[in-house]
N, C-alpha and C positions, 0 to 999 in steps of 0.2 A: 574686571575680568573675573571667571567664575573660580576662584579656588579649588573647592572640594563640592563633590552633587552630589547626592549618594539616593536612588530611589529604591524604595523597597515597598512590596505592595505585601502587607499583612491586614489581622483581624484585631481589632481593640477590643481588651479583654475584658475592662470595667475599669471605673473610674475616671473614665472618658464621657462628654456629653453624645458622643456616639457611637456606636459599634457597628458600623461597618466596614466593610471592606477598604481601603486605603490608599493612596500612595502619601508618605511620607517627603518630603523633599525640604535638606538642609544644606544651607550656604554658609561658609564658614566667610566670606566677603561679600560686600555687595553686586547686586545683579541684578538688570534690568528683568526677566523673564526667565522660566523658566517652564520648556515644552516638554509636556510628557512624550516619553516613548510610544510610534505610530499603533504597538501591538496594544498599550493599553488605553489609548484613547479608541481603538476600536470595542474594546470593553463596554462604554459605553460612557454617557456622557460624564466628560471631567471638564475642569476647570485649568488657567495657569495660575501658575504662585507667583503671583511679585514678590519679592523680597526689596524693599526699598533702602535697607543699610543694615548691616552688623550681619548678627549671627541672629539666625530665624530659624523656626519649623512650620512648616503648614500642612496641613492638610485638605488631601485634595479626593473625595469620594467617587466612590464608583459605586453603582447599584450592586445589592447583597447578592443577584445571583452572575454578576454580569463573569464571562468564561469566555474568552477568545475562542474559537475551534476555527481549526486547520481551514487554509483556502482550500476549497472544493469539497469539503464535507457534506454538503448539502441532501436533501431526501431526495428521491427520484420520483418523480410524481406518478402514482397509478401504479407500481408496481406489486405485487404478491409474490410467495417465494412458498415453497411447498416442501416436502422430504422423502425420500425412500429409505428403506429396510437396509442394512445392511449387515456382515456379518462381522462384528469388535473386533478389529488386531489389534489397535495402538490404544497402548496406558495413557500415554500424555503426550499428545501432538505437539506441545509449545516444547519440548524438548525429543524430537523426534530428527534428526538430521535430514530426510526425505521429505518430513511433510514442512518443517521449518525452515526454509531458503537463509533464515540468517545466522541460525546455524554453523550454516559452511563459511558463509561471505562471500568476496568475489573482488577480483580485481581488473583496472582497466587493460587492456590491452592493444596494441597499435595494428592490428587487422582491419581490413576494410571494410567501411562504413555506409553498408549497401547488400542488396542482396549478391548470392550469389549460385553459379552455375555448378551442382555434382552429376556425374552420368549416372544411370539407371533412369529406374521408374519410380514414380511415387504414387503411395498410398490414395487412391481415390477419395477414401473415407478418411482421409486425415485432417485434423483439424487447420483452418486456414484463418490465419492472422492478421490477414486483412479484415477480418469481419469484427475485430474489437474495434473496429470502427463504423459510424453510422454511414460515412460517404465509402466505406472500401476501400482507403484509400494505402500505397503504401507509401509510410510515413517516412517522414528523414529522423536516420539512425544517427544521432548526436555523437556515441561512443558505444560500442562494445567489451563486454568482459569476459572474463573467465572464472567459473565456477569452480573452488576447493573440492576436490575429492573428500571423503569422508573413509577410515582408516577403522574399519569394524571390529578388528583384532582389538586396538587399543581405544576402541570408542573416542576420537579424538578428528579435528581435522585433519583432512591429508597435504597432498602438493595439489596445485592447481592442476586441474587438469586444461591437457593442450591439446589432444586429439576429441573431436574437430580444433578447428584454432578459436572461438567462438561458444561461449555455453549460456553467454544470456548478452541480448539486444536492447540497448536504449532505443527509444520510439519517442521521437518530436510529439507535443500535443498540447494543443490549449489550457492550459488549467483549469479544473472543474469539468473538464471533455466527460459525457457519460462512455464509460468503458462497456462493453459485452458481449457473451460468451462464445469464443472460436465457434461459428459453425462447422460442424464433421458431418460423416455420414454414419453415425450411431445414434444407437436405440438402447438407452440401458433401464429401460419401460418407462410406460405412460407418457409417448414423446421427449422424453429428458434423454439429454446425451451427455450429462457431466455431473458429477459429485462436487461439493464443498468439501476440502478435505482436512483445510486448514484456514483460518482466516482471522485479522489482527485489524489496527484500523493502519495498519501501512501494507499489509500481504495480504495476498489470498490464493491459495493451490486449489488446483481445477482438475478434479480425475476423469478421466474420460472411460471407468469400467464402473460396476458396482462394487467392487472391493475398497476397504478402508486400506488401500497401501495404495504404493507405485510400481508394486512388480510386475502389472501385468498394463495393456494397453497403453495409451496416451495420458500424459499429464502435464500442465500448465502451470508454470509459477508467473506470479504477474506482482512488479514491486512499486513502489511509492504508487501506491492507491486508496482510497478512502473508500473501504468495504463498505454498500449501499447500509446506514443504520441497520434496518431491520432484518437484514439481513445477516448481518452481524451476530445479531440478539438471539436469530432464529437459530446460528452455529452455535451461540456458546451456549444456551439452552440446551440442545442437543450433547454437546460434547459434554457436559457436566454430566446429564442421564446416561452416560455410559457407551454413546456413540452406537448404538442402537440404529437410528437414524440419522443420516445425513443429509442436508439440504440438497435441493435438486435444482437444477439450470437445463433450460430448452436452449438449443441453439438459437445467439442472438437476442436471449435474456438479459439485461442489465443488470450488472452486478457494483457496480462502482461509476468515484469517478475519479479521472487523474489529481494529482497531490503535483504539483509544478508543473515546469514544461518537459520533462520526462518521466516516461513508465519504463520499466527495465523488464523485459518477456526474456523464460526461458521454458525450452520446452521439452519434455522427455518420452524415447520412447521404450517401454518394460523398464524402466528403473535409468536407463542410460538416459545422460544429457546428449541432445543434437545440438543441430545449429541453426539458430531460429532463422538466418539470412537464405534456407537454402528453398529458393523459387519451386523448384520440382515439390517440394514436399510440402510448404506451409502458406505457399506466393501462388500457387498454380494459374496458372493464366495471366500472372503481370508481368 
């Protein structure tokens, strides 16, 4: 039986016949095998360590640059990404409670897991969420949460907020699924209808005005997603220059792709959270 396993994957510093990258694995008893962990044998090619009696160390190499990355990271093939002009509001978006969804946080909540019916009319030109997908499809909603209010007085988060009952949607999806961008019925020039406003390799907020905030028009948060690379590179470039310019998305642009088998969409409109379930306003026609 195994006693003690202990794996640790570091660098050898010298005085080793080699220096690279590692896993360590020691047995304080005897053990027939012993199997690396699935995340670092996907690193790249290892070996197992027999240990055939006592107390052993082996070592077991992994190539110098070998680095797991996230299921669904992948590039998107053929894409380019461009930017527009805009005018600086925000110092620092990664600490911005509007443009950083994690921020506030969010909890689950037992409301229905489905769209749903409100009276009125809805926005022709509003952005429809069916279109983050390539089939249009509308997705089954795993769970729904509620987004934290944010408490401006005391810069702090607030209570959840309950009105709608609903302020960001789980969305069923294949992993790795390419994501892309709500088509609406805006023009916020040269055919673009959305700003990058914020974007990490697990978030990305989608403005649907030419302003660096949320006060005014449509805005998109969209979570466990792996920001397309270069796209990413092409925000944080930008945001370090001063936010000067902001990347731009046409409707139906690829902007990522899913991180598991859910994405969690919330959508606002002038700064308020909606309810991304509601058919009339974001479903139209399903």
């Amino acid at each position: 039986m195994i006693a003690t396993l202990l794996l640790l994957l570091s660098i050898l510093q010298g005085g080793t016949a080699d220096a690279r990258p590692h896993v360590v694995v020691r047995a304080s008893t005897p053990l027939q095998a012993v199997t690396l962990a699935p995340e670092l044998l996907a690193a790249g090619p290892a070996q197992q360590a027999i240990a055939p009696s006592g107390t052993v160390t082996y070592y077991v190499f992994l190539p110098l640059t070998a680095r797991p990355e996230p299921s669904g990271c992948e590039q998107i093939p053929g894409v380019q990404y461009a930017s527009l002009s805009v005018t600086p509001q925000t110092l620092d978006a990664a600490e911005h409670p509007d443009l950083n969804l994690a921020l506030r946080g969010y909890e689950l909540t037992a409301a229905y897991c489905g769209l749903v019916d409100y009276g009125g009319t809805g926005d022709a030109r509003a952005p429809q969420l069916y279109t983050l997908f390539a089939d249009g499809r509308v997705p089954v909603f795993p769970a729904v949460y509620q987004v934290y209010d944010w408490d401006w007085g005391r810069d702090c988060r607030g209570v959840l907020l309950t009105n709608p009952p609903v302020t960001l949607a789980g969305m069923g999806v294949p992993p790795g699924e390419v994501l892309r961008l709500p088509d609406s019925g805006y023009d916020i020039g040269s055919d673009y209808e959305a700003l990058v406003l914020y974007a990490t390799e697990g978030r990305i907020t989608l403005s649907y005005t030419r302003e660096d905030s949320v006060v005014k028009g449509y805005t998109v948060h969209v979570e466990n997603v792996c920001v397309e690379p270069s796209l990413l590179a092409l925000y944080e470039t930008l945001d370090d220059a001063g936010r000067v310019q902001l990347p731009a998305l046409r409707g139906g642009q690829p902007f990522g792709r899913a991180l598991g088998t859910e994405i969690r969409v919330a959508i606002r409109d002038a700064g308020t959270f909606m309810d991304p379930r509601s058919r009339k306003d974001w479903w139209q026609g399903k």
